[in-house]
N, CA, C and O atoms as a GROMACS GRO file, in nm:
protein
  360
    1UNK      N    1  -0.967  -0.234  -2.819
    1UNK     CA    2  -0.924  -0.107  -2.872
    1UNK      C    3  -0.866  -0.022  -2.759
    1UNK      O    4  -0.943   0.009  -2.668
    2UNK      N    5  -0.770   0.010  -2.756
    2UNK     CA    6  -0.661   0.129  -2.674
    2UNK      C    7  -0.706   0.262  -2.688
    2UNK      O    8  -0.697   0.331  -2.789
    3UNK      N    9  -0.784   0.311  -2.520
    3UNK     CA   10  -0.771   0.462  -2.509
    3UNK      C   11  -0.693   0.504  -2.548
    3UNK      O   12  -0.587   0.442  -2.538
    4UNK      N   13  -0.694   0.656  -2.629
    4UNK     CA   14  -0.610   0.733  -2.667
    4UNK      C   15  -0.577   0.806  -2.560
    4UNK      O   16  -0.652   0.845  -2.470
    5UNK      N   17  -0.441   0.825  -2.575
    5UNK     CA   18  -0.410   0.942  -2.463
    5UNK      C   19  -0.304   1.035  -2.549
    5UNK      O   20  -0.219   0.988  -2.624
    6UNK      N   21  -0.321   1.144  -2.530
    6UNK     CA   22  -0.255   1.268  -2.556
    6UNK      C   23  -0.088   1.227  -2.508
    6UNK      O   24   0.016   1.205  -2.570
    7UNK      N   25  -0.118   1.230  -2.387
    7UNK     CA   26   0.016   1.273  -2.282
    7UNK      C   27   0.112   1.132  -2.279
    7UNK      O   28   0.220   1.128  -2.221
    8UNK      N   29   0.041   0.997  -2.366
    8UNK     CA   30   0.142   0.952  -2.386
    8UNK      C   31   0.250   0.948  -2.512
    8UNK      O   32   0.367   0.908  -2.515
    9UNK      N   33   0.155   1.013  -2.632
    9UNK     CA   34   0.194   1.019  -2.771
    9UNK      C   35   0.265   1.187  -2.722
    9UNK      O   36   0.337   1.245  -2.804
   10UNK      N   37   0.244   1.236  -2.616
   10UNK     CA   38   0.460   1.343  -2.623
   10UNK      C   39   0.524   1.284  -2.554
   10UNK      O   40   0.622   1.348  -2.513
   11UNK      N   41   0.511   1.136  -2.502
   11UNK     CA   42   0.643   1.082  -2.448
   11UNK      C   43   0.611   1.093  -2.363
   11UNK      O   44   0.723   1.071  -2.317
   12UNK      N   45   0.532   1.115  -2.246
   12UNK     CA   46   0.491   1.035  -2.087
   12UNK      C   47   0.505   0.917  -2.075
   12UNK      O   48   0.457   0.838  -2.156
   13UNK      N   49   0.591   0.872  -1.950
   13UNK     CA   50   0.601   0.744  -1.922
   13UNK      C   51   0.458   0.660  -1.875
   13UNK      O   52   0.384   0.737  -1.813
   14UNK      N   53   0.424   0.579  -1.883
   14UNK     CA   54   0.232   0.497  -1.897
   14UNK      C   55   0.180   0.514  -1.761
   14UNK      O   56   0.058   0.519  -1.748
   15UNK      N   57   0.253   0.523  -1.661
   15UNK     CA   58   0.164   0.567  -1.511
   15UNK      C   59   0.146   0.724  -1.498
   15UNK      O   60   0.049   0.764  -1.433
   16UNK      N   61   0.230   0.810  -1.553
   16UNK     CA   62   0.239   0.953  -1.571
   16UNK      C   63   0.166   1.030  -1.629
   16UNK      O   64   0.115   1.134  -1.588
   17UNK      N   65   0.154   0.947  -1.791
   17UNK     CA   66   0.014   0.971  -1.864
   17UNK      C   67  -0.118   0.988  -1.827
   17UNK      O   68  -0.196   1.083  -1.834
   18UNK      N   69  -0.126   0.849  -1.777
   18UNK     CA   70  -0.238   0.821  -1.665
   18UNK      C   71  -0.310   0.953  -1.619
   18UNK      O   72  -0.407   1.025  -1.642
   19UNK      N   73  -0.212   0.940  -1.546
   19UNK     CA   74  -0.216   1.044  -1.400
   19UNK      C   75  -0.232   1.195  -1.498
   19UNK      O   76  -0.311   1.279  -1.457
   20UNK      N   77  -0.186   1.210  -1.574
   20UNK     CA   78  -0.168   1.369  -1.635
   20UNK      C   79  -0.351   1.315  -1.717
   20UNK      O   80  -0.456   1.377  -1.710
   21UNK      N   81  -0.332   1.228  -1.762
   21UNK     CA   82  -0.493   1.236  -1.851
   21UNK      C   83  -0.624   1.236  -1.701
   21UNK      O   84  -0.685   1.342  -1.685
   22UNK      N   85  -0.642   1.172  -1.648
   22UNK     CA   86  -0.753   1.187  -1.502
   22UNK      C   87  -0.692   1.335  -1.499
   22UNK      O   88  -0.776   1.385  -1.574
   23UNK      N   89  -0.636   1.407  -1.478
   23UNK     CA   90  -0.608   1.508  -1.366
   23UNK      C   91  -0.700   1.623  -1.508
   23UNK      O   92  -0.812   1.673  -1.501
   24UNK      N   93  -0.619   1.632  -1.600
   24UNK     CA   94  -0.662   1.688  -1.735
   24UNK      C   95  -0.845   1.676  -1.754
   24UNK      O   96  -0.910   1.781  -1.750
   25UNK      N   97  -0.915   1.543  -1.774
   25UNK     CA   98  -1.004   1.517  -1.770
   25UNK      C   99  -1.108   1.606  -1.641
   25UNK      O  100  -1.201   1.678  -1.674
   26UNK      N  101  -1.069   1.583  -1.495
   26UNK     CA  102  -1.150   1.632  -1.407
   26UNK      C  103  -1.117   1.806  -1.434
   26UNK      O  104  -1.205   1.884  -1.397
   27UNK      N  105  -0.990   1.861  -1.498
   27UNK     CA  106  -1.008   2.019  -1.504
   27UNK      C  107  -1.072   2.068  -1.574
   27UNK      O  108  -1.132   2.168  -1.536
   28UNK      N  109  -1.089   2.014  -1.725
   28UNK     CA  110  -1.172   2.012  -1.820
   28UNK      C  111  -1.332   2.035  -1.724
   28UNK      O  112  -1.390   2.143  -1.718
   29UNK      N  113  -1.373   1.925  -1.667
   29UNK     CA  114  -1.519   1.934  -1.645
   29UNK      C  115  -1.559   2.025  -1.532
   29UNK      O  116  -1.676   2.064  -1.523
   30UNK      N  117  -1.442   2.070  -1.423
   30UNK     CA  118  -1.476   2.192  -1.371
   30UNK      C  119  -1.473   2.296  -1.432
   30UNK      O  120  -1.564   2.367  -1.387
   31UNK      N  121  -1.401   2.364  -1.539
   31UNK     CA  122  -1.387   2.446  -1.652
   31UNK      C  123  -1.539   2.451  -1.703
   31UNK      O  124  -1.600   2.558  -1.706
   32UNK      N  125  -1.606   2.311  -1.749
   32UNK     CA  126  -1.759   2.305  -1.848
   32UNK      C  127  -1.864   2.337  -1.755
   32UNK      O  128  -1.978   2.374  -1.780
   33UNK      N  129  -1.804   2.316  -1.633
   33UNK     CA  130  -1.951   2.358  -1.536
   33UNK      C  131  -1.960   2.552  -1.521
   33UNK      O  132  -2.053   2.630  -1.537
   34UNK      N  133  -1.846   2.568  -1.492
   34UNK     CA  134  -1.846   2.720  -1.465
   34UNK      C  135  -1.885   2.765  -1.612
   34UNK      O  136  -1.983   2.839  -1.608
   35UNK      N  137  -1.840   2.743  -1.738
   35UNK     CA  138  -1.897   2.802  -1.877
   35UNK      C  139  -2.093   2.775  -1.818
   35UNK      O  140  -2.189   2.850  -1.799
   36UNK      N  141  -2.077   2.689  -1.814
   36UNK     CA  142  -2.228   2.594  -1.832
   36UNK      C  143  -2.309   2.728  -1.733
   36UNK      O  144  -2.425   2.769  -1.739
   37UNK      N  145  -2.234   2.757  -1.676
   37UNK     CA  146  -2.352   2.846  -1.552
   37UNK      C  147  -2.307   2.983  -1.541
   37UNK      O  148  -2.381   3.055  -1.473
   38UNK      N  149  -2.198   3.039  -1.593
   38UNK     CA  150  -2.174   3.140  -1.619
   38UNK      C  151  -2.099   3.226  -1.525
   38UNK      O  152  -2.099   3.348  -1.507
   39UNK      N  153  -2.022   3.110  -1.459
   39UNK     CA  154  -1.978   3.217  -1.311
   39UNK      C  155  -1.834   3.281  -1.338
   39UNK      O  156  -1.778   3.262  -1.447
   40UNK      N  157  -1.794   3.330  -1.272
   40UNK     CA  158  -1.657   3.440  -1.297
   40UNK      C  159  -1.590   3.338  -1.181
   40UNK      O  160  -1.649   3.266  -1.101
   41UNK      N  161  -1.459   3.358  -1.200
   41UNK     CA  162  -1.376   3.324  -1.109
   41UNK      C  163  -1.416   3.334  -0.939
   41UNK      O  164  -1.423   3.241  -0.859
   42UNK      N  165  -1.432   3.433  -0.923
   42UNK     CA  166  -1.473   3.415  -0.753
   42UNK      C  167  -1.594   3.306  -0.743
   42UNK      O  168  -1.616   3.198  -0.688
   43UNK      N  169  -1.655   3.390  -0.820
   43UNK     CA  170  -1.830   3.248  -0.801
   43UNK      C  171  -1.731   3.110  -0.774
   43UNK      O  172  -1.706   3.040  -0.676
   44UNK      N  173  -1.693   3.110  -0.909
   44UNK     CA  174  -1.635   2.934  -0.868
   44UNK      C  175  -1.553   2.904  -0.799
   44UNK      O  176  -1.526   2.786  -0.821
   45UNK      N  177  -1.488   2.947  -0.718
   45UNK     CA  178  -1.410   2.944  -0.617
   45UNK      C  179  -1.531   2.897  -0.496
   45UNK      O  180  -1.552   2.782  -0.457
   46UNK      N  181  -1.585   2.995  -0.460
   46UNK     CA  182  -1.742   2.962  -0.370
   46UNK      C  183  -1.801   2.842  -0.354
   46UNK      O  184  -1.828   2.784  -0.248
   47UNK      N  185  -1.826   2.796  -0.497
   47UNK     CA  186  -1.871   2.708  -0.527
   47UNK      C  187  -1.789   2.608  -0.556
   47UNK      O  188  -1.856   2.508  -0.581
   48UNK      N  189  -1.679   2.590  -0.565
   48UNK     CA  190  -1.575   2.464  -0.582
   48UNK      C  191  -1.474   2.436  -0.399
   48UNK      O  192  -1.406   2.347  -0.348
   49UNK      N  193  -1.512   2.540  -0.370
   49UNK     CA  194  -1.422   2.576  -0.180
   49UNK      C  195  -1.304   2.576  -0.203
   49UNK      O  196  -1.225   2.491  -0.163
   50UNK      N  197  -1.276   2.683  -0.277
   50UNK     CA  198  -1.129   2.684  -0.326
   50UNK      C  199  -1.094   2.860  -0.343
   50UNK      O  200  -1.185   2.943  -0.345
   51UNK      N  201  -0.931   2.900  -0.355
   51UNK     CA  202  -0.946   3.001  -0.363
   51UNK      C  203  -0.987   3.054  -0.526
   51UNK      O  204  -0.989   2.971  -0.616
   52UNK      N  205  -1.013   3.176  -0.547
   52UNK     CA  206  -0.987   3.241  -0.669
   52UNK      C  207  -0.868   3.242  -0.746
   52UNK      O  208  -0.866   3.256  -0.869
   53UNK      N  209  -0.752   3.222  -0.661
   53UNK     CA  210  -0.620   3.231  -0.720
   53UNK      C  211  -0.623   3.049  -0.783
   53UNK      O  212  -0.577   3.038  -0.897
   54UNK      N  213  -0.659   2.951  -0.734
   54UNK     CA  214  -0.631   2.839  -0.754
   54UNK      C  215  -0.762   2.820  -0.850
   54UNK      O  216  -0.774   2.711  -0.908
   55UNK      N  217  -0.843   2.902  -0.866
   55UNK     CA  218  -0.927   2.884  -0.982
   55UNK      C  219  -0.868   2.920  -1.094
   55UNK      O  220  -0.865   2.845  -1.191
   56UNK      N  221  -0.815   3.041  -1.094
   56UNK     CA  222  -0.718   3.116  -1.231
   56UNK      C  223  -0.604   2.991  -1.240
   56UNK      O  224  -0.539   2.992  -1.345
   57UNK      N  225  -0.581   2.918  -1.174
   57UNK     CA  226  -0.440   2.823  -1.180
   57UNK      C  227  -0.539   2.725  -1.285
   57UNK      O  228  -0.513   2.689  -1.400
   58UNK      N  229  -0.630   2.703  -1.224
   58UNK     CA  230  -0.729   2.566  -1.341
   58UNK      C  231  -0.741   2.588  -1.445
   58UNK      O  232  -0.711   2.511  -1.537
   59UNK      N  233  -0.793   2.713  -1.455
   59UNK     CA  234  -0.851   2.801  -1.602
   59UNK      C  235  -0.713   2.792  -1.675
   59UNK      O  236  -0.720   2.744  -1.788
   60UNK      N  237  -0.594   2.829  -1.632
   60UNK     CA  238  -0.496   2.840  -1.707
   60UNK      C  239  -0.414   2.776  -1.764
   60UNK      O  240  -0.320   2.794  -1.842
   61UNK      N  241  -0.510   2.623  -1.669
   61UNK     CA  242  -0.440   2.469  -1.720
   61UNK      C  243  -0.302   2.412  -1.665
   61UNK      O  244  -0.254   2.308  -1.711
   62UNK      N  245  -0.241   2.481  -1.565
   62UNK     CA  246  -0.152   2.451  -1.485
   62UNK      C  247  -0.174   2.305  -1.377
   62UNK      O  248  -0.193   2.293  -1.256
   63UNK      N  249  -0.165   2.239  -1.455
   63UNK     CA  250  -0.189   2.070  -1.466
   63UNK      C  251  -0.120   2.010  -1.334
   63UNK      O  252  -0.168   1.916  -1.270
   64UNK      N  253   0.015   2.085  -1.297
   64UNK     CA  254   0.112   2.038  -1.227
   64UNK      C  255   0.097   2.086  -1.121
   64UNK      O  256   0.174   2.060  -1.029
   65UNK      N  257  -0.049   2.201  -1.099
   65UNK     CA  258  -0.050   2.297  -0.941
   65UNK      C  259  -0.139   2.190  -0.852
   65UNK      O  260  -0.142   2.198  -0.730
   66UNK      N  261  -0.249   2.034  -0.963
   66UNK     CA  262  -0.367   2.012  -0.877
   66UNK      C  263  -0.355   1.845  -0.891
   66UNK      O  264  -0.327   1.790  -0.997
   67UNK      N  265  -0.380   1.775  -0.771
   67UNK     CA  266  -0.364   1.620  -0.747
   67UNK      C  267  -0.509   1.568  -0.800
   67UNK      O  268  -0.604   1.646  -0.797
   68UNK      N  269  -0.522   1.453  -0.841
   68UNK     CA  270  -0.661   1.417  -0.870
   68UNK      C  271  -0.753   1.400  -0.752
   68UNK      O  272  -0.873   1.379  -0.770
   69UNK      N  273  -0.694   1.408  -0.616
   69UNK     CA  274  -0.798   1.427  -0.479
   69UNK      C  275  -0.842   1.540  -0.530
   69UNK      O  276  -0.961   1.560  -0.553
   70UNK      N  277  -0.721   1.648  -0.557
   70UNK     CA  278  -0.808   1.806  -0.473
   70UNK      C  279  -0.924   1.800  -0.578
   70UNK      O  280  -1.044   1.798  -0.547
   71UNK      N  281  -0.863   1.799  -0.737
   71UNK     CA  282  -1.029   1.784  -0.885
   71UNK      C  283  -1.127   1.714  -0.767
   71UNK      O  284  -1.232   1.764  -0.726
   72UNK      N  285  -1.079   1.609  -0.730
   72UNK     CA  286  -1.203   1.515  -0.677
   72UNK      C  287  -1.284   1.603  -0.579
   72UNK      O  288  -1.406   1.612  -0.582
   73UNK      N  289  -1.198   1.670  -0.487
   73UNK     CA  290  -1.267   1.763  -0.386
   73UNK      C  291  -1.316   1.868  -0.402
   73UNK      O  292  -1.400   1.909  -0.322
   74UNK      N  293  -1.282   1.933  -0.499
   74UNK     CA  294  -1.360   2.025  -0.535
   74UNK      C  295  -1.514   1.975  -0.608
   74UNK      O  296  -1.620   2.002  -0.553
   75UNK      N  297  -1.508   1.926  -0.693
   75UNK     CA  298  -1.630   1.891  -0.797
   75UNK      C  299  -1.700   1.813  -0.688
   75UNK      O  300  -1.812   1.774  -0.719
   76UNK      N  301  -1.650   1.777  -0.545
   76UNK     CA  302  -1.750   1.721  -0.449
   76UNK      C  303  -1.807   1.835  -0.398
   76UNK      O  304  -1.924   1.870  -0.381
   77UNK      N  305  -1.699   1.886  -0.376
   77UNK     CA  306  -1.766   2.063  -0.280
   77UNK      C  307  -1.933   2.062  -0.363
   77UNK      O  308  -2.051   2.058  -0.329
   78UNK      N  309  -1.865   2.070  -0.472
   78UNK     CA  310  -2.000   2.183  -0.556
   78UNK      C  311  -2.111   2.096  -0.580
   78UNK      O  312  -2.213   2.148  -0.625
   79UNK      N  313  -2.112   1.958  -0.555
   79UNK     CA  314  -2.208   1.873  -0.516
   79UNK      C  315  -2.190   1.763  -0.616
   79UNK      O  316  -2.293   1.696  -0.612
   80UNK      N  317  -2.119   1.720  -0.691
   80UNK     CA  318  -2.050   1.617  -0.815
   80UNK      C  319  -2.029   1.495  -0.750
   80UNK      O  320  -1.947   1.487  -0.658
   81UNK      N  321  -2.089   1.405  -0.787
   81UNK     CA  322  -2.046   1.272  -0.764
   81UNK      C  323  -1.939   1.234  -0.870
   81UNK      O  324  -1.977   1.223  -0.986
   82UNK      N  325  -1.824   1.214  -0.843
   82UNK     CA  326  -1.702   1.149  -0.954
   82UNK      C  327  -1.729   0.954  -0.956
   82UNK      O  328  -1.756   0.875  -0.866
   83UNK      N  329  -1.711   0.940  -1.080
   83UNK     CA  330  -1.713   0.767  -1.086
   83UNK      C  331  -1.553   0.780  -1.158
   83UNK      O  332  -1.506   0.874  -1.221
   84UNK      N  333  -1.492   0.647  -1.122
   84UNK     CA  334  -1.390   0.601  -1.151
   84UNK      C  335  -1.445   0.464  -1.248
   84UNK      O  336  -1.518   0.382  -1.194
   85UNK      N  337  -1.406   0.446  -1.389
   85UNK     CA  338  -1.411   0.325  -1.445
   85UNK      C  339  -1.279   0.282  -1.517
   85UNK      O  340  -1.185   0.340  -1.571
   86UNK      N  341  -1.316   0.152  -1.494
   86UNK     CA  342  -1.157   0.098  -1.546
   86UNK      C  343  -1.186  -0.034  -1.623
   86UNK      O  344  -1.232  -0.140  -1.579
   87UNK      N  345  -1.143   0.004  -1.773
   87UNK     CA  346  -1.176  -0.062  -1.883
   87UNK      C  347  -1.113  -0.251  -1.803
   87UNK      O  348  -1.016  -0.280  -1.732
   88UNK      N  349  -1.229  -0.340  -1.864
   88UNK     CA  350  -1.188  -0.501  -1.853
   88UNK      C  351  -1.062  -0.520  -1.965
   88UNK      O  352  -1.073  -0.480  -2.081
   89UNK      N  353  -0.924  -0.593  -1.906
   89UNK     CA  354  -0.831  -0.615  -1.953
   89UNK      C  355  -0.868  -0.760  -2.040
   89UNK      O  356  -0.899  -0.872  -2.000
   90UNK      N  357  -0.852  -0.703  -2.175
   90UNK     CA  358  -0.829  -0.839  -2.250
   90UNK      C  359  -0.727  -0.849  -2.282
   90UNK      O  360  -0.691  -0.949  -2.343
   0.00000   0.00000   0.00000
């Protein structure tokens, strides 16, 4: 059965998708942690080692401002272990 992806059903080319779904995915879960704990923009900045301005860039979903290192580096900052899995090709 074939992950769904959003970003390829508007026409992303299949490595682009990719890349736009991980990047999407890790903003999402920095987004659920700050709800989850209640912090305002600066807090999570603090806590992600990032600025405030590049927190309002996350929140606002500006997809195209963040590489899947920096998601990765941040959600490490704040103490997140990231796993990478990659479905067995049948």
């Amino acid at each position: 059965m074939a992950i769904e992806n959003i970003f390829s059903d508007l026409g992303f080319p299949g490595e682009e998708a990719e890349n736009l779904k991980v990047r999407s995915t890790l903003m999402m879960e920095i987004v659920r942690v700050m709800e989850a704990r209640g912090l305002k923009q600066r807090e999570a900045a603090r806590l992600f080692g990032v600025s405030q301005p590049r927190i309002s860039e996350l929140v606002h979903g500006k997809i195209d401002q963040f590489s899947i290192d920096s998601l990765i580096n941040m959600l490490a900052h704040a103490g997140f272990h990231v796993e990478v899995r990659v479905p067995a090709v049948t």
